[in-house]
N, C-alpha and C positions, 0 to 999 in steps of 0.2 A: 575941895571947894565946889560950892551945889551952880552949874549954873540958871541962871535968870530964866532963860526958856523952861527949864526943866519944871521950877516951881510955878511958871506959870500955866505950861502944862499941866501939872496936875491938880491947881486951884479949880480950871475948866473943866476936866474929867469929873471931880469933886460938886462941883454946882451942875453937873447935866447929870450925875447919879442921884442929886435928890432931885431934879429939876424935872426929867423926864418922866418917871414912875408916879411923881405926882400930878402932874399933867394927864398922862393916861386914864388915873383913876379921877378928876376931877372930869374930863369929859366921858366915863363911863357914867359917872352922877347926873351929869347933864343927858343922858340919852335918853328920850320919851321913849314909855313905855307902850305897847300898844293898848287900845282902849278890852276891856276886862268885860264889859257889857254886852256884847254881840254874844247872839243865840251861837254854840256851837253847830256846827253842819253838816251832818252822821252823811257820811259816802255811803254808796250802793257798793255792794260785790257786783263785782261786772257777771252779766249773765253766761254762762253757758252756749256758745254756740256749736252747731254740730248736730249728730247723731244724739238722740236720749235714750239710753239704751235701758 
C-alpha cells in the first residue's frame, strides 16, 4: 500500500524537475545582452619601469 505523502511527494519533485530547468533557461532568454556597438578599447602594455639596459 503506497502511502498518500509518498505520491504526493513525488508529484512535487515531478513538477519542480520540469518546473525549475525551465525557469532557469526562460530567464537566461530574458537576460539583455550588452549593447554590440561600442568601439572596442585596445589597452596599452604597461611601460617598462627601471633600468633600460
Amino acid at each position: 500500500m503506497k502511502r498518500p505523502h509518498r505520491s504526493t511527494h513525488a508529484r512535487i519533485w515531478s513538477i519542480l524537475g520540469w518546473a525549475l530547468p525551465l525557469a532557469l533557461l526562460a530567464l537566461l532568454a530574458l537576460k539583455q545582452t550588452p549593447p554590440n556597438d561600442r568601439p572596442a578599447v585596445l589597452l596599452k602594455a604597461p611601460e617598462a619601469q627601471g633600468s633600460s639596459q
